[in-house]
N, CA, C and O atoms as a CHARMM CRD file, in Angstrom:
* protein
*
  136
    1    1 UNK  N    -45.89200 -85.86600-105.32500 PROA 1      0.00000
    2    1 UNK  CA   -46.22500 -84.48000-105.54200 PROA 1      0.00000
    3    1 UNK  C    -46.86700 -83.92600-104.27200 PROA 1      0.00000
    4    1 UNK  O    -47.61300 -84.69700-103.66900 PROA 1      0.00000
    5    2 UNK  N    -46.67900 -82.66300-103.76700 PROA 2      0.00000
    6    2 UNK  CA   -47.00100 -82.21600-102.88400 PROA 2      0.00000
    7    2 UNK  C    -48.57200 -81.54800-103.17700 PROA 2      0.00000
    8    2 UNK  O    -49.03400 -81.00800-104.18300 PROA 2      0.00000
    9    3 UNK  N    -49.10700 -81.81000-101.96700 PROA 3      0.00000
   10    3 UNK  CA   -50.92800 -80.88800-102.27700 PROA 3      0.00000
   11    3 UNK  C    -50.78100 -79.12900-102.25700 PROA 3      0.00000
   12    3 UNK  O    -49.84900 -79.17600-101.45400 PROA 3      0.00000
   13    4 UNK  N    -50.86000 -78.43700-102.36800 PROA 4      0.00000
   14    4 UNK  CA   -51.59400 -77.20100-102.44100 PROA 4      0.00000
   15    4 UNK  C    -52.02800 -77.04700-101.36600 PROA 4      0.00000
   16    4 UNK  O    -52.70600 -78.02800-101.06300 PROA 4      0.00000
   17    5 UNK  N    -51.98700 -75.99600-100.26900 PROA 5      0.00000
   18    5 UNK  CA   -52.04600 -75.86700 -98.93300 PROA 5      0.00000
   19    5 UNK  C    -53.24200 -74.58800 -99.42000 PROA 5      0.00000
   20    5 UNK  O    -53.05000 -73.58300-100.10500 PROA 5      0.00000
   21    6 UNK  N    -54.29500 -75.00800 -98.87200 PROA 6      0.00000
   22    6 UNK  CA   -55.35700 -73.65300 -99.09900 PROA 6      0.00000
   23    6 UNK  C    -55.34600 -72.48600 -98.37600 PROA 6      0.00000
   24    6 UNK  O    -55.25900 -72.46200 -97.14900 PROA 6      0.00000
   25    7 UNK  N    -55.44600 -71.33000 -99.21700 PROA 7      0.00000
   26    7 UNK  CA   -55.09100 -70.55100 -98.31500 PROA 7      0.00000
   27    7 UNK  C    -56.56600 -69.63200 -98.19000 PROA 7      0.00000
   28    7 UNK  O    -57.52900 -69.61700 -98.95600 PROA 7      0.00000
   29    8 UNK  N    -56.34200 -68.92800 -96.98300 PROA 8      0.00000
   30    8 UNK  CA   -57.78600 -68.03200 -96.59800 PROA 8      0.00000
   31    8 UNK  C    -57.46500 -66.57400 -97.83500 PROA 8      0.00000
   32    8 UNK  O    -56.41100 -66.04800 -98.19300 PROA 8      0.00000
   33    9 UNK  N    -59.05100 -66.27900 -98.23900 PROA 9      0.00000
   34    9 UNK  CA   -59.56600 -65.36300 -99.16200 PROA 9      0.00000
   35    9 UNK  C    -58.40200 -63.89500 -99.42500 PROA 9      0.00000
   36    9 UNK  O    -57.75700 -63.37700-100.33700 PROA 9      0.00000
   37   10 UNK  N    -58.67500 -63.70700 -97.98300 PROA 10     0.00000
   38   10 UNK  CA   -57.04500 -62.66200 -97.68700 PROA 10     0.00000
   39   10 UNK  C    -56.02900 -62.53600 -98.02500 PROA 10     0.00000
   40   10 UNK  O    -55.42000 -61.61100 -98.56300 PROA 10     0.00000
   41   11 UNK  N    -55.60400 -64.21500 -97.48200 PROA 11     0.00000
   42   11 UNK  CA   -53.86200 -64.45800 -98.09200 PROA 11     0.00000
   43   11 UNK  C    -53.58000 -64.50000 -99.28800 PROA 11     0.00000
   44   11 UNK  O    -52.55500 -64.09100 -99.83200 PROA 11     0.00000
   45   12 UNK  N    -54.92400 -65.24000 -99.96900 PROA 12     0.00000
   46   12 UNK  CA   -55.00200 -65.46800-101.74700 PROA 12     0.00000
   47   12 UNK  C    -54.57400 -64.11500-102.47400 PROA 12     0.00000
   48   12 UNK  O    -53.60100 -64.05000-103.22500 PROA 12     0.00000
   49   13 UNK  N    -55.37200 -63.09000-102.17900 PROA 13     0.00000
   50   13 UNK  CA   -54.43400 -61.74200-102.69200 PROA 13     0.00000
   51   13 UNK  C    -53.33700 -61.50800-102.70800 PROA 13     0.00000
   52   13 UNK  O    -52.76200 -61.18800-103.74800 PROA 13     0.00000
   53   14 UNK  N    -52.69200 -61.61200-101.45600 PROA 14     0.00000
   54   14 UNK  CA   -51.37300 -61.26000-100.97700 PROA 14     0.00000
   55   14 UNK  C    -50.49600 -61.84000-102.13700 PROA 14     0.00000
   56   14 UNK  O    -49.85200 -61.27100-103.01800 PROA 14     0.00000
   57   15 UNK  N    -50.70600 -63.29600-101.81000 PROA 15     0.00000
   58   15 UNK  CA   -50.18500 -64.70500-102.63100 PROA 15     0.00000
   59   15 UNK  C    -50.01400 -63.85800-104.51300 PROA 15     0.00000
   60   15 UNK  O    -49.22300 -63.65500-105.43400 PROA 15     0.00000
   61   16 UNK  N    -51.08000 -63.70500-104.16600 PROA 16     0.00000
   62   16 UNK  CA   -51.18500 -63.62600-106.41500 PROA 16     0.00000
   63   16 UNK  C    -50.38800 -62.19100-106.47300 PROA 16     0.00000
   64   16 UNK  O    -49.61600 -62.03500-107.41900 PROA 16     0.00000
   65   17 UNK  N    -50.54800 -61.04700-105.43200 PROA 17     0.00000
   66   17 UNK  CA   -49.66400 -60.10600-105.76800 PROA 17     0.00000
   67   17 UNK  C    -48.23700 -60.24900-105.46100 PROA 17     0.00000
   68   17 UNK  O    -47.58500 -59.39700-106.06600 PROA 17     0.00000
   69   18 UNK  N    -47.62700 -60.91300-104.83800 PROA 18     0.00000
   70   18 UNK  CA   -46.40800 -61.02600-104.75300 PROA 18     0.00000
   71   18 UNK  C    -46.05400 -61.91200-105.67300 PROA 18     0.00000
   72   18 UNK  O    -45.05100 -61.55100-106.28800 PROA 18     0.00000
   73   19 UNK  N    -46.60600 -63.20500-106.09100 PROA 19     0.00000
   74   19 UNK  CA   -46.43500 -64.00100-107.36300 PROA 19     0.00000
   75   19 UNK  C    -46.44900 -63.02800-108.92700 PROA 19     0.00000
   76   19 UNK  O    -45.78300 -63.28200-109.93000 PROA 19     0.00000
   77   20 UNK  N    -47.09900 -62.25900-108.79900 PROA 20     0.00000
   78   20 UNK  CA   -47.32400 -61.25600-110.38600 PROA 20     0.00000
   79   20 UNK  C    -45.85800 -60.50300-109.49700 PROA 20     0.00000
   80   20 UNK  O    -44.85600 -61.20300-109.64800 PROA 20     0.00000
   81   21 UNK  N    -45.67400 -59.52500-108.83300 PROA 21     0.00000
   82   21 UNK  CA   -44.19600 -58.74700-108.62300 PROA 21     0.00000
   83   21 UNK  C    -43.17600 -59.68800-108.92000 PROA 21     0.00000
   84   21 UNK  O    -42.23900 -59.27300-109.60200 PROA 21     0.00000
   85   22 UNK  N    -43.17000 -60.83900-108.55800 PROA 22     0.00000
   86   22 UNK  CA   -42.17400 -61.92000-108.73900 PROA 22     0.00000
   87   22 UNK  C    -41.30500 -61.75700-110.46200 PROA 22     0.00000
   88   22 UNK  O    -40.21000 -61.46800-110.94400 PROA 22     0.00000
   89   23 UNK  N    -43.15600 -62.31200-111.00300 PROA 23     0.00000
   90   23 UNK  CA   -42.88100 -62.62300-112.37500 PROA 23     0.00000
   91   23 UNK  C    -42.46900 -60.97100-113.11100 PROA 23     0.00000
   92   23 UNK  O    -41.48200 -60.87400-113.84000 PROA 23     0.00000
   93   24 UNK  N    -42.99500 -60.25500-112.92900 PROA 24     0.00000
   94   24 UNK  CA   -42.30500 -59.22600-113.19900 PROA 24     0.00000
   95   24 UNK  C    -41.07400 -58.51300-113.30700 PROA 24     0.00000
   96   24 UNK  O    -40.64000 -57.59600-114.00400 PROA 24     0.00000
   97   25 UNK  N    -40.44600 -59.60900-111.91100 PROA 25     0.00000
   98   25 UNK  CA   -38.70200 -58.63100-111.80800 PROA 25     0.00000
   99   25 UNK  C    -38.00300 -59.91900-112.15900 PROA 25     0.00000
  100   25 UNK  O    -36.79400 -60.02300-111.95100 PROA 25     0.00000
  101   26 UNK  N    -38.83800 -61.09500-112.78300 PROA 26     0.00000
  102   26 UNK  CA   -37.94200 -61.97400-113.29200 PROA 26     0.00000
  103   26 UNK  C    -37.60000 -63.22700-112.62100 PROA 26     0.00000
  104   26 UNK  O    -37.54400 -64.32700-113.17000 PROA 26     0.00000
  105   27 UNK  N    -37.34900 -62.94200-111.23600 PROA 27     0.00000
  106   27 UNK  CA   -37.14000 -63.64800-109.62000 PROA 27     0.00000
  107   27 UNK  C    -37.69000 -65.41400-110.28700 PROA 27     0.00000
  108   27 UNK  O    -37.07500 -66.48000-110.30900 PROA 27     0.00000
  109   28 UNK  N    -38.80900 -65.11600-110.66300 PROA 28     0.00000
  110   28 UNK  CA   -39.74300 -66.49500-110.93600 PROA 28     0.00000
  111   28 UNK  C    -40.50800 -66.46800-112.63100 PROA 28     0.00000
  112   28 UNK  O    -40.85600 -65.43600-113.20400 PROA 28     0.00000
  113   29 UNK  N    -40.57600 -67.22900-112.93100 PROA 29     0.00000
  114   29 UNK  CA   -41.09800 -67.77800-114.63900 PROA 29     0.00000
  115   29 UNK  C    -42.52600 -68.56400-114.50200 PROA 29     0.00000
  116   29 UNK  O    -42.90500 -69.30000-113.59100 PROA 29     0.00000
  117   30 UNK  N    -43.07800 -68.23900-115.49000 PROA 30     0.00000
  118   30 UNK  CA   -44.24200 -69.06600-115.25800 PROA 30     0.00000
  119   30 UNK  C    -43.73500 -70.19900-115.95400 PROA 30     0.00000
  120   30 UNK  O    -42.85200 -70.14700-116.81000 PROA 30     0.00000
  121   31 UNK  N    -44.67400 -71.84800-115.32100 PROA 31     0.00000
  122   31 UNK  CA   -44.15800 -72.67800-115.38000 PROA 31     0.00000
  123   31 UNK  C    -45.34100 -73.64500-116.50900 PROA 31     0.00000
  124   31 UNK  O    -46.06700 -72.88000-117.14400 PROA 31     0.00000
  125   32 UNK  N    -45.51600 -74.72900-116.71700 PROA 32     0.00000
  126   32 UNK  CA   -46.31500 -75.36000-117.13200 PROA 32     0.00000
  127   32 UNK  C    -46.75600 -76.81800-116.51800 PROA 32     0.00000
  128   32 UNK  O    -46.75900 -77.92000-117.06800 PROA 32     0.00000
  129   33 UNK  N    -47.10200 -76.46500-115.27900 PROA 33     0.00000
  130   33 UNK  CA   -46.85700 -77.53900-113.79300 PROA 33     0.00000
  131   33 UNK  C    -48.55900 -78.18700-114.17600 PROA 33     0.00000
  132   33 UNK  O    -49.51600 -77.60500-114.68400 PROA 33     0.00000
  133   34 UNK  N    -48.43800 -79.35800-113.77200 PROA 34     0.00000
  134   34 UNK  CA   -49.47900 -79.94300-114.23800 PROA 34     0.00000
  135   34 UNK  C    -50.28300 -80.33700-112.61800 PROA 34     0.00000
  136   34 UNK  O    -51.36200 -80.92900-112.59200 PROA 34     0.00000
């Protein structure tokens, strides 16, 4: 399994708003990743 690359406070926004637009137009599903 790959680690989780941390990202700076900044990018974290960016990250979660393009992840929520994602899930929104469908593009991506939420998953149940452990």
């Amino acid at each position: 399994m790959m680690r989780r690359r941390r990202q700076a406070q900044t990018e974290d926004a960016i990250v979660g708003s393009n992840v929520d637009a994602m899930l929104s137009t469908g593009v991506i599903e939420h998953g149940e990743g452990v």
